[in-house]
ROZALUM-477038 format. One record per atom (N, C-alpha, C): x, y, z. Coordinates in steps of 0.2 Angstrom, whole numbers, plus 5000, padded with zeros to 4 digits. Each point is the difference from the previous one (the first is absolute). Layout:
N
XYZ
...
This chain:
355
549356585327
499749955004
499450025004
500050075002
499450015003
499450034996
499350005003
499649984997
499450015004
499450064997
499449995004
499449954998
499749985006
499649944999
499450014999
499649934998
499250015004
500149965007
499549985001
500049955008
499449954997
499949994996
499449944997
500349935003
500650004996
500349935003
500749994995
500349965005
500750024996
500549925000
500549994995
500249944997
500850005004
500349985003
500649995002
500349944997
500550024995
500349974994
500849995003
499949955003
500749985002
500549954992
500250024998
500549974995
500549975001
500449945004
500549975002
500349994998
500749955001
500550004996
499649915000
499749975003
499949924999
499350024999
499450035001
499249995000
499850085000
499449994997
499450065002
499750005004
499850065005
499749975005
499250084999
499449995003
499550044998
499650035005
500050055005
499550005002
499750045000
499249994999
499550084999
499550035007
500250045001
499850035006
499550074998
499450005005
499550054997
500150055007
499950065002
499650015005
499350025003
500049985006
499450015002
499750045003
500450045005
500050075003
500750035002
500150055003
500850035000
500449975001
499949945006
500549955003
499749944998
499749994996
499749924998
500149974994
500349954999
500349984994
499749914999
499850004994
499649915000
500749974995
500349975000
500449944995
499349974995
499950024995
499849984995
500149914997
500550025000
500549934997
500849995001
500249964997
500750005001
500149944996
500749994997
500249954994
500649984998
500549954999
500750015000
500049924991
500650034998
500149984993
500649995001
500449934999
500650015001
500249994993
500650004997
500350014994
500349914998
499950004994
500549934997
500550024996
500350045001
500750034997
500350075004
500750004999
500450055004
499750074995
499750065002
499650054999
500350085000
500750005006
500250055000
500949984999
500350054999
500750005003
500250045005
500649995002
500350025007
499950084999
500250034995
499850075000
499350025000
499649965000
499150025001
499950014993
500249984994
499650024994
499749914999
499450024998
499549954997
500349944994
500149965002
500349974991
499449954998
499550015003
499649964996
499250035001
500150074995
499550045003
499249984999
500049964993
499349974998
499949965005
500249955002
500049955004
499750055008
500250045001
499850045006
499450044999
499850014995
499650054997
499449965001
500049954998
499449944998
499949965007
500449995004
500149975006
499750065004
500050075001
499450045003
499450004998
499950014992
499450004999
499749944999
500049945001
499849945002
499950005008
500350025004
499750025008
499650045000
500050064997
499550045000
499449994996
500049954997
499449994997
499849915000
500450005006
499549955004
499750015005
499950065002
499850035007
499450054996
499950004993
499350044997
500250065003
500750045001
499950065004
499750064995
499550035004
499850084999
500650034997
499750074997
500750074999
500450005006
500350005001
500550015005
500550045001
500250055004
500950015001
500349965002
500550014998
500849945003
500350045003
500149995005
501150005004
500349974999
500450014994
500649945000
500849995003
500149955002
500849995003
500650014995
500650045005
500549994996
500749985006
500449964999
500449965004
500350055003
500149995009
500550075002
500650014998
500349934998
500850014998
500350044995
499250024994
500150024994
500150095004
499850015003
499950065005
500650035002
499950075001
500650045003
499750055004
500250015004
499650045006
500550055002
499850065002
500350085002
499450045004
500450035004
499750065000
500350075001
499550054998
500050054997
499750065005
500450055000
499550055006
500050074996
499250034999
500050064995
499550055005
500150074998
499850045003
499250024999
499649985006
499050014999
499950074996
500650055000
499950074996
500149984991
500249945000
500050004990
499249985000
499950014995
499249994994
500249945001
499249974998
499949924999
500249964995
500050064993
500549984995
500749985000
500450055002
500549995004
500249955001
499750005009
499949905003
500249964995
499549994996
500149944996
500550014997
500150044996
500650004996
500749985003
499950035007
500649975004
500149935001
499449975001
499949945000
500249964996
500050014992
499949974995
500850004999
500450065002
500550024997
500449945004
500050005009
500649955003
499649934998
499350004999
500149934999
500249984993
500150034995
500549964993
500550005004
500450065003
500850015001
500249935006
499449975001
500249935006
500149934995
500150034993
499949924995
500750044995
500249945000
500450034993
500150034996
500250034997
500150064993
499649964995
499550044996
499749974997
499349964999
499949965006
499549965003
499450045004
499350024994
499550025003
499950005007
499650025004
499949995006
499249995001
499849965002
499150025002
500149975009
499650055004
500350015005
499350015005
500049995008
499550015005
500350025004
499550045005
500350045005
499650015005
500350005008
499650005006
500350055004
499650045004
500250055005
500249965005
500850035003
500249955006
499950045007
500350074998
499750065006
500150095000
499850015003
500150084998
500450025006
500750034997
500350075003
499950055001
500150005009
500050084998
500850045002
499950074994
500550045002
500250055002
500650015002
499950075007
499750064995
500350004995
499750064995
499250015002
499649965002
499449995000
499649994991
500649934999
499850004993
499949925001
499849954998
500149954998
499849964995
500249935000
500249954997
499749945000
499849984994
499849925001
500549954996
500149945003
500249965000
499649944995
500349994993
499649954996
500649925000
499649965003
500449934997
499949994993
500649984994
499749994994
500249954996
499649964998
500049904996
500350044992
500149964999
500350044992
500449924998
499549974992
500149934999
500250054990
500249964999
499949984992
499450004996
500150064996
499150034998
500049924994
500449964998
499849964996
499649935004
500350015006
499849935002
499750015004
499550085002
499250005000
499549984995
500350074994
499749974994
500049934999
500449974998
499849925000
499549965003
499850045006
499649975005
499250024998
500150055001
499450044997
499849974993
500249994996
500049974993
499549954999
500349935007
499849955000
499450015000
499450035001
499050035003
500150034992
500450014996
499650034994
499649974996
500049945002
499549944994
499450005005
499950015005
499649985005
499550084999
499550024999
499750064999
499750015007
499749975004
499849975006
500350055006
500650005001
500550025005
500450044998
499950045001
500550075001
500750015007
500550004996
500750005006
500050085004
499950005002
500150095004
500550005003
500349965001
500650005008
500449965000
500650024999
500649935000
500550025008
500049945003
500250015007
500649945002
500450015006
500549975002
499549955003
500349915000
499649965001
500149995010
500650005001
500250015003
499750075006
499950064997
499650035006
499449994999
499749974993
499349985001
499949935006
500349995000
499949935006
500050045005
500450075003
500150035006
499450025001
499650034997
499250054998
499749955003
500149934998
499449955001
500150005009
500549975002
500250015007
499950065004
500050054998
499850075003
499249995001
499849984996
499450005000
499449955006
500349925000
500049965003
500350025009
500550024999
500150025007
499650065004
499850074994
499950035003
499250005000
499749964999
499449975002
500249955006
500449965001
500149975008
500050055005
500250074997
500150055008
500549985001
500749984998
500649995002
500350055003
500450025004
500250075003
500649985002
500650025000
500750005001
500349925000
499749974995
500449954997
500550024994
500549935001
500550024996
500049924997
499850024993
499949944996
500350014994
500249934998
500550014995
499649934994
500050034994
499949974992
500449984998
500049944999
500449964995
499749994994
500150054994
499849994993
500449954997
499849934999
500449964997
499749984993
500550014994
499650004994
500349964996
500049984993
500449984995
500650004998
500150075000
500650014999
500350075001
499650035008
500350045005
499650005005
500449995004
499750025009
500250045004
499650035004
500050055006
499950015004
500350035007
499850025005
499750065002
499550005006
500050065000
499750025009
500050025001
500150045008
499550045001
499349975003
499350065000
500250025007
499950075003
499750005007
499550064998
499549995003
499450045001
499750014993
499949974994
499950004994
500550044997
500650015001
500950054997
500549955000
500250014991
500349955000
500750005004
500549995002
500650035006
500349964998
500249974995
500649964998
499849944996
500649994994
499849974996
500450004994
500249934997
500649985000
499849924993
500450004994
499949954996
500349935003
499649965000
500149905001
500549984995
500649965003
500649964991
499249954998
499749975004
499749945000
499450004995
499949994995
499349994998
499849924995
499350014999
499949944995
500549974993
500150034997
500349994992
500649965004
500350015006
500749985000
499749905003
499649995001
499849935003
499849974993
499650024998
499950014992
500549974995
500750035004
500650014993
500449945003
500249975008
500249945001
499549964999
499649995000
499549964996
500249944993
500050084996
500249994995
500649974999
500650025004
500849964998
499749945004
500049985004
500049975007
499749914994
499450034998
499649964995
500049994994
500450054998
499950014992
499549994995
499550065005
499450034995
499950054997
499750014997
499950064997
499550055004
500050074999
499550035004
499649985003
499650024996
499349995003
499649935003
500449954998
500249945005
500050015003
500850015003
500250035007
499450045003
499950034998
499450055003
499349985002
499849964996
499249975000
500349945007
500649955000
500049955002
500350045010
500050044998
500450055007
499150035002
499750024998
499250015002
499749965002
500049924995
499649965004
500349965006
500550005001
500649985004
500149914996
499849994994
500149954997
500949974997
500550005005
500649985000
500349955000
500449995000
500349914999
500250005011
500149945000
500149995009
500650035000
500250065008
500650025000
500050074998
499450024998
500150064996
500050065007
499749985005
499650045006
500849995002
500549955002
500650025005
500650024996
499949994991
500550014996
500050074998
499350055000
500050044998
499750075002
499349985005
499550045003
500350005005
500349945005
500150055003
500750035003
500550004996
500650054997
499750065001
499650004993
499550075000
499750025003
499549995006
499750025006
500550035005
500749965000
500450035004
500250065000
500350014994
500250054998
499250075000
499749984999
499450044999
499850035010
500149975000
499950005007
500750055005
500549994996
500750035003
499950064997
499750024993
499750074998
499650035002
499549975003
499750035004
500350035009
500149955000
500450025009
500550044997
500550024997
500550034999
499550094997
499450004998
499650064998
499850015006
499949975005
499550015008
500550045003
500749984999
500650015004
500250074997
500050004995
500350054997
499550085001
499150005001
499750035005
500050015006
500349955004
500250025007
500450054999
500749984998
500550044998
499850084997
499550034999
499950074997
499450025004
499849965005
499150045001
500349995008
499650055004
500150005006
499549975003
499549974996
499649935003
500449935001
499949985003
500349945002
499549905001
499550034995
499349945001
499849994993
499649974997
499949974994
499249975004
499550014999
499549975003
499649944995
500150014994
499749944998
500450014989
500249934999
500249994993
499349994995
500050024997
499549994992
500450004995
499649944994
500349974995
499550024996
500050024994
499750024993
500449974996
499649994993
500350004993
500149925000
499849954994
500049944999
500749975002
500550025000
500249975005
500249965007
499650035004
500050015008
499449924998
499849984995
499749955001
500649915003
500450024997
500749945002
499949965007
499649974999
499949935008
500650045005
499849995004
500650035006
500350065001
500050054997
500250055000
499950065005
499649995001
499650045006
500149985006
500349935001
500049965006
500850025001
500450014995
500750005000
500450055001
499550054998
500250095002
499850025006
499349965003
499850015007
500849975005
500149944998
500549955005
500650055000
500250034994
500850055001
500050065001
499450055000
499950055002
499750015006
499749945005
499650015005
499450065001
499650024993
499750014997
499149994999
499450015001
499349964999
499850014991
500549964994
499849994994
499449974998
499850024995
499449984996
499950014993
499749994995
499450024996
499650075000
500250044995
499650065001
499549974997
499250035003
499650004996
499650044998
500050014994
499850054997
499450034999
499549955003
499150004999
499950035005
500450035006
499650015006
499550064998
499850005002
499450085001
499650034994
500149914997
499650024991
499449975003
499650044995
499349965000
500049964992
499649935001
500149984994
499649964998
499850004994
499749994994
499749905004
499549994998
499649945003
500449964994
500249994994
500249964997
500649975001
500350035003
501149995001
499949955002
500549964999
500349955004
500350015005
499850015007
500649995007
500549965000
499849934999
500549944998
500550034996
500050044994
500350024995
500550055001
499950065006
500150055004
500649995005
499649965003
500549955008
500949984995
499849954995
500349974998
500650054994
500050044999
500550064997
499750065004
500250005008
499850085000
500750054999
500650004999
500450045000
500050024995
499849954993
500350004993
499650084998
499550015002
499350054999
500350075004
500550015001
499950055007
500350064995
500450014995
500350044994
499150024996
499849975000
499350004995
499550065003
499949955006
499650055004
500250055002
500750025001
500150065003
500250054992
499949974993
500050044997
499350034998
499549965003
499450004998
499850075008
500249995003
499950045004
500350084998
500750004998
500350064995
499350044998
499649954995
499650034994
499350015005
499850005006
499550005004
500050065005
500850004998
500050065008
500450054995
500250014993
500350064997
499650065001
């Protein structure tokens, strides 16, 4: 997954389980970055399976390179998404005195041994800290992602017909949305807040626990998209993508809002207070200063009013454009109106700007 870059300008290829989402980001000096563009495609047919493989790969293939060449984009790099739930995470502690060959191979070796006998690995890695030991020897500490080298490859595949755009970097969508918010924040000058992310996606959602730009807790949501999706579906007796196109535009029969959403909201809302709670419980902080919503999701009328009213919390809308410089063409109106859906995009785009 890792991969060195140019800094020309770089493509964040969000892939989802309902839509593609695009945004190209250039920079303009060491801390300045312009949003080029941005662009979302949503799907007329179910695209992936529960296990993350593609079942309708032409259909996705063509559905990329038709966004991207409605945008006439330049050669490009990409950073593309790969769902965090397909992900396995560990860490590993190795001694600063092996070779750098070594390293790697260590790396390479626990990350297959984190997948099942058999199953390729393709894998990413972050320093979390350095030990030190009485010997006067020490240790670095590697967090390590380690997904199914098929259902990279798969992803990767997708840009093969596309000559244009080059994949360099296959990343967690989910920390890609935290990139984005480190970066927004740490441009606020934020200092000793304790802010918490709600990655709410398709068909996985997350919590996550910032203080001082460290993640300090952090914990998967039961609640995500596909499940409101899937009562839909019985509730009404439609087929996919129905339910899914008819749940976007809020176009449902009367009753749908007390019969259905908002069951759903509640629930949504008791996952989250119940994730709030369950950081109290492990952190010797005792304060929450402000909720953020990512990921198309968190767009659900009410939601943010509803997590506020049970967690006694200041919730919102992340948004992802803060401290871009941007392009005189975009649409603001367009921006305003999906800004969480974007925040996986740009913060992969940010990955391939800052590797």
């Amino acid at each position: 997954m890792l991969a060195s870059l140019l800094n020309s300008g770089i493509i964040g290829l969000d892939i989802g389980s309902s839509s593609i989402k695009i945004a190209i980001l250039s920079k303009k000096s060491v801390a300045s970055y312009r949003l080029d563009n941005c662009d979302i495609a949503v799907y007329d047919k179910e695209c992936f399976s529960e296990s993350g493989e593609i079942l309708e790969f032409d259909y996705v293939q063509d559905a990329v390179a038709k966004l991207l060449d409605k945008h006439k984009i330049k050669p490009r790099n990409v950073v593309m998404g790969i769902p965090h739930r397909l992900i396995t995470q560990d860490n590993i502690s190795l001694s600063n005195d092996i070779p750098a060959d070594e390293q790697n191979y260590q790396l390479e070796v626990e990350a297959n041994r984190m997948l099942p006998p058999g199953v390729a690995a393709s894998f990413d890695y972050f320093l979390t800290k350095n030990t030190a030991q009485t010997n006067s020897n020490s240790s670095t500490t590697f967090s390590i992602l380690s997904t199914a080298k098929n259902l990279v490859d798969d992803r990767v595949d997708i840009l093969s017909i596309n000559k244009r755009s080059k994949p360099i970097i296959v990343d967690s969508d989910a920390y890609a949305a935290l990139r984005n918010t480190h970066y927004v924040w740490k441009n606020e000058g934020a200092v000793d807040q304790v802010r918490v992310l709600l990655h709410l996606g398709h068909s996985g959602s997350y919590m996550f626990v910032i203080y001082n730009q460290d993640v300090i807790y952090q914990q998967n949501l039961v609640t995500h998209g596909i499940q409101l999706t899937q009562t839909i579906m019985r509730y009404y007796d439609l087929p996919y993508i129905e339910a899914e196109t008819k749940k976007v535009s809020q176009n449902l029969p009367a009753g749908y809002n007390e019969d259905l959403l908002l069951p759903y909201l509640e629930n949504t809302v008791i996952d989250v207070y119940q994730g709030v709670q369950n950081f109290f419980s492990t952190s010797s902080l005792s304060r929450v200063d402000g909720i953020y919503i990512s990921g198309g999701h968190g767009l659900i009328e009410g939601l943010a009013v509803q997590i506020a009213k049970k967690t006694h919390i200041t919730t919102q809308l992340f948004n992802p454009f803060l401290g871009l410089l941007r392009n005189s063409n975009i649409d603001e109106s367009l921006l305003r109106k999906n800004m969480p859906v974007y925040t996986t995009a740009i913060g992969l785009a940010l990955r391939g700007l800052d590797n």
